[in-house]
N, C-alpha and C positions, 0 to 999 in steps of 0.2 A: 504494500500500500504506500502511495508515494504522500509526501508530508503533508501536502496540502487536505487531501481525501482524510489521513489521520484525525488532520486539528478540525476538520468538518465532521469528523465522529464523535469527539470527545464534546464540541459545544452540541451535538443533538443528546446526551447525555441526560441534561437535565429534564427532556419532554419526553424521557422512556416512564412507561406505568408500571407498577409496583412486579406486574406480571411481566413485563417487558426486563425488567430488572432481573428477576429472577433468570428469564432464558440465558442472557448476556453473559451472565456470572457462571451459569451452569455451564454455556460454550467456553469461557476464556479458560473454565476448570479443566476442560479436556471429557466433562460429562455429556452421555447421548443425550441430546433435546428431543424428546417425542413433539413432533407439530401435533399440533392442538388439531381436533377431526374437525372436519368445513362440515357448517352448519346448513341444513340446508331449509331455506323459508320456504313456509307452506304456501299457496296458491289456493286458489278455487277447489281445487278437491282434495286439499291437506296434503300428504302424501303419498299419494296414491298415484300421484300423474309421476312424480320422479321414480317412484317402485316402478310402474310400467316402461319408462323410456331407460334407464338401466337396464333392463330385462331384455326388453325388442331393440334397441337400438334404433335407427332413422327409418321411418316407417316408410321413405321414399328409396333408400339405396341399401337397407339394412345395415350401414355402417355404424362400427362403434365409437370412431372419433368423434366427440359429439362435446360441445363448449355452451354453458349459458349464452342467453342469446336475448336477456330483457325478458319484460313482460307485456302480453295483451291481452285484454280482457279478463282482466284478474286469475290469469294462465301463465306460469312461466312458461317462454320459450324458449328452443335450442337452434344451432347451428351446428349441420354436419361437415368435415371439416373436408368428407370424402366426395359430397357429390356438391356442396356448397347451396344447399338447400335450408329455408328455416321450416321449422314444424312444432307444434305442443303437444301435450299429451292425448291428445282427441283428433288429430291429424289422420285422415281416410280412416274413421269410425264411425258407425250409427250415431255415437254422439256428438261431433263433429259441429259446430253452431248452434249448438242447442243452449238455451238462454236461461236465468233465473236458478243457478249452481245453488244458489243457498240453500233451494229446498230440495235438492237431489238426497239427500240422506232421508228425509219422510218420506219422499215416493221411493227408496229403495226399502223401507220398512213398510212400505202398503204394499212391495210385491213380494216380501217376505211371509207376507202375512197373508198373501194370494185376495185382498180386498175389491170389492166392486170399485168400476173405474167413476164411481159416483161418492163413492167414501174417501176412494185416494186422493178424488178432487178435492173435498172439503179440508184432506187433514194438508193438503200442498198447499189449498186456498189457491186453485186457480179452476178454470173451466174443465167441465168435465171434457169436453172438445179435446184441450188439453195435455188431461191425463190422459186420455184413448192413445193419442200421440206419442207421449212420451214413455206410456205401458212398450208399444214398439218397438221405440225407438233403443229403450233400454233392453229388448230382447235380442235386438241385431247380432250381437257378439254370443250371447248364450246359445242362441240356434245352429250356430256353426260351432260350439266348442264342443269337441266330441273327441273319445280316445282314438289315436291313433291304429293303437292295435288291442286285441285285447287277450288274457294268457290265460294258459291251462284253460281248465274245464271250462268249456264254453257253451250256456242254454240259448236258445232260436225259438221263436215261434211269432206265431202273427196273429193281430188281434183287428177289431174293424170298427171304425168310430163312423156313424151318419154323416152323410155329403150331406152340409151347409154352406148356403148361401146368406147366410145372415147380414145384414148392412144392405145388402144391393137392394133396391125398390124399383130395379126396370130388366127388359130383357132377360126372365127368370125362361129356363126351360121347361119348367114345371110347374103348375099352379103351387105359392106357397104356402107353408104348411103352419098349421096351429100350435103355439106352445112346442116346439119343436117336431116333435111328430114320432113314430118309428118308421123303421124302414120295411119291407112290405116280406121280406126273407131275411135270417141271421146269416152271416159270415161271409162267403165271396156272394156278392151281389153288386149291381150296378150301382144302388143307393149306398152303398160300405164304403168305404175307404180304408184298404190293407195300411196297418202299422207294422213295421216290423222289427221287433226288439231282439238283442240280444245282450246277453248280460254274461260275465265272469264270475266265479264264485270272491273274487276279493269286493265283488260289487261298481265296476265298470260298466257301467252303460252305453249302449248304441242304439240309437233308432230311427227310421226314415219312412218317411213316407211312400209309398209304394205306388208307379202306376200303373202297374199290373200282377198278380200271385203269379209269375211263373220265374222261368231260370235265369233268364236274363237280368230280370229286374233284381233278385236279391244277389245277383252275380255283382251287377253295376253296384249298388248298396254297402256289400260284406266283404269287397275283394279290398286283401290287402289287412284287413279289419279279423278274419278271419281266417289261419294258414293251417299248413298241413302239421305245424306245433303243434295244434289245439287238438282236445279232445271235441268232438261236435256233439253235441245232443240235442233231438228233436220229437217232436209227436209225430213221425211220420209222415206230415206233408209233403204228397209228390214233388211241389218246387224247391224246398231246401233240400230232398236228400237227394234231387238230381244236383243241384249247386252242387251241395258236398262232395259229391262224387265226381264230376267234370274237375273241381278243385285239386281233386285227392286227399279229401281231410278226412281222416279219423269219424266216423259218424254213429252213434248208436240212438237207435228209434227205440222210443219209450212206447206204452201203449197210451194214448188220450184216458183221462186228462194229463198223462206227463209225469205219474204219481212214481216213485220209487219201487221197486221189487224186492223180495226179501232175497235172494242172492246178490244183489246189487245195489244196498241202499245208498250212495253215491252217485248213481244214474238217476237224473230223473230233471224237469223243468219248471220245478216249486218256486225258484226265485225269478224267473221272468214272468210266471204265471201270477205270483201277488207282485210284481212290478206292473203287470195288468191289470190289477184291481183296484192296486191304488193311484195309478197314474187315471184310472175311470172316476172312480171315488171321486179326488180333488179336483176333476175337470169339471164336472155337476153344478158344482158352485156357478159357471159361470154361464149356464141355459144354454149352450149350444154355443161353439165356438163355431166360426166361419171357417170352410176348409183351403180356403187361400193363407188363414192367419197360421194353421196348425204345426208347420214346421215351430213357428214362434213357441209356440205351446209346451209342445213337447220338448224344447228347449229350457223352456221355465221349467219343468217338472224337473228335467234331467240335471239343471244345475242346483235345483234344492236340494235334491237326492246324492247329490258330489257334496255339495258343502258340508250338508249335516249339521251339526253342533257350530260350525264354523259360519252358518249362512246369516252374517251380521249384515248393516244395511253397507260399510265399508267395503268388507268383501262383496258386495254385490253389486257396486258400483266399481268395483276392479273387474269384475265380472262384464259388466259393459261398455267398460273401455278396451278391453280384448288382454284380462288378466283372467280370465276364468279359471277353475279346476283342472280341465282337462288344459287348457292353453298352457297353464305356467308348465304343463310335464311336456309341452313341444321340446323334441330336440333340435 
């Protein structure tokens, strides 16, 4: 250090703070300084937007050099250093412009609590218009967060929820129906709509929407989801144990309903079948879901059913910035 830089060290001397003091002395000792950990100030969704952008990185190049970058909209943003783009934590998300952050924690505990979009209105105090909206808009990221793969023993089968049109008031193909209606045959029928689940015994879920019961369609669905690892079990359905079989998975056919054998108490389809009952059950609540919205749906089920004890209204909204259950286990 040449003398001038010296005698400009020793006059900043007197403006070091007590804590300032202390590093100084510990350096000139020859003692390690641990830097004090950078703090990081909460924003619009507390910490939950810097959990997600650590985690994903630049949601336009995937890069991880990534620098503060200021704040908009009561949002910190960032700059990636790789593709020279700025972005915040809701950057190409269903949440993305979505206004009025403060009361995201109440509407994430009215969807917690699976509430009519008439109650979630009053407790956010806005229109119920709104909440319909926002019920969506916060399901975007849950509807696609689903396991990658899923291990060992693995149950299949398919269940059938009524083709609704609820909301539309024109061009119905069908005269509409009363208090929802039943449909006029149980299981594969034109008025059904195949679901098809499949669950792990660690309790991973899958399921999709089906547009048609045969091989192709839960081929397109399970491939990749389910491999020649897995053990497959199923009730029999002609279109899963051709899948299985064109796959080359491992398959053993239960007899309907699915129930275990006393040689074989191991075999059997107990957990997607009350995955059935109560993914129906909680649906009831809301008089007939719209089958345009249902991916949505079955999306809300399947993230309550990941969370568990953990399904707080924080985690739920990390949930809808694309920090889900099954997202955070992306490799």
């Amino acid at each position: 250090m040449e003398r001038g830089e010296f005698q400009g060290w020793l006059d900043g001397i007197e403006r070091l703070s007590s804590a300032q003091r202390r590093r100084a002395l510990a350096a000139l000792s020859g003692e390690r300084v641990e830097r004090p950990e950078r703090r990081v100030r909460a924003d619009g969704l507390g910490g939950s937007g810097h959990s997600k952008v650590e985690a994903q990185g630049c949601p336009h190049c995937g890069g991880r050099d990534i620098v503060g970058w200021g704040r908009a909209n009561a949002l910190a943003r960032y700059r990636c250093k790789g593709c020279g783009r700025t972005f915040n934590a809701l950057t190409k998300t269903p949440m993305a412009r979505l206004r009025k952050k403060e009361q995201w924690l109440d509407h994430a505990k009215a969807m917690i609590e699976a509430t009519s979009v008439a109650k979630a209105a009053r407790l956010c105090r806005v229109h119920p218009s709104t909440a319909f909206r926002w019920r969506h808009r916060f399901l975007g990221s849950p509807a696609l967060d689903k396991p990658w793969t899923l291990t060992g023993i693995v149950e299949a089968d398919e269940t059938f929820i009524l083709e609704s049109f609820k909301g539309k008031r024109s061009a119905l193909r069908r005269p509409a129906r009363k208090r929802g209606g039943k449909a006029g045959h149980p299981g594969a029928f034109f008025e059904n709509i195949p679901i098809l689940v499949a669950r792990d015994r660690q309790g991973a879920t899958f399921d999709a929407v089906l547009p048609n019961v045969d091989r192709a369609s839960i081929h397109a669905a399970l491939e990749g989801v389910v491999t020649p690892g897995n053990q497959f079990i199923c009730d029999g359905g002609r279109a899963i144990v051709a899948f299985a079989r064109k796959a080359k998975i491992p398959v053993h056919v239960v007899p309907a309903p699915g129930k275990p054998l006393p040689e074989a108490p191991h075999i059997h389809i107990n957990n997607v079948n009350a995955y059935h009952g109560r993914l129906k059950e909680w649906m009831r609540r809301f008089h007939g879901v719209a089958t345009k919205n249902l991916p949505n749906y079955l999306g809300w089920r399947r993230a309550l059913e990941a969370w568990g004890d953990q399904a707080t209204p924080k985690n739920w909204i990390l949930g809808a910035i694309g920090m889900g259950p099954y997202q955070q286990l992306t490799p």
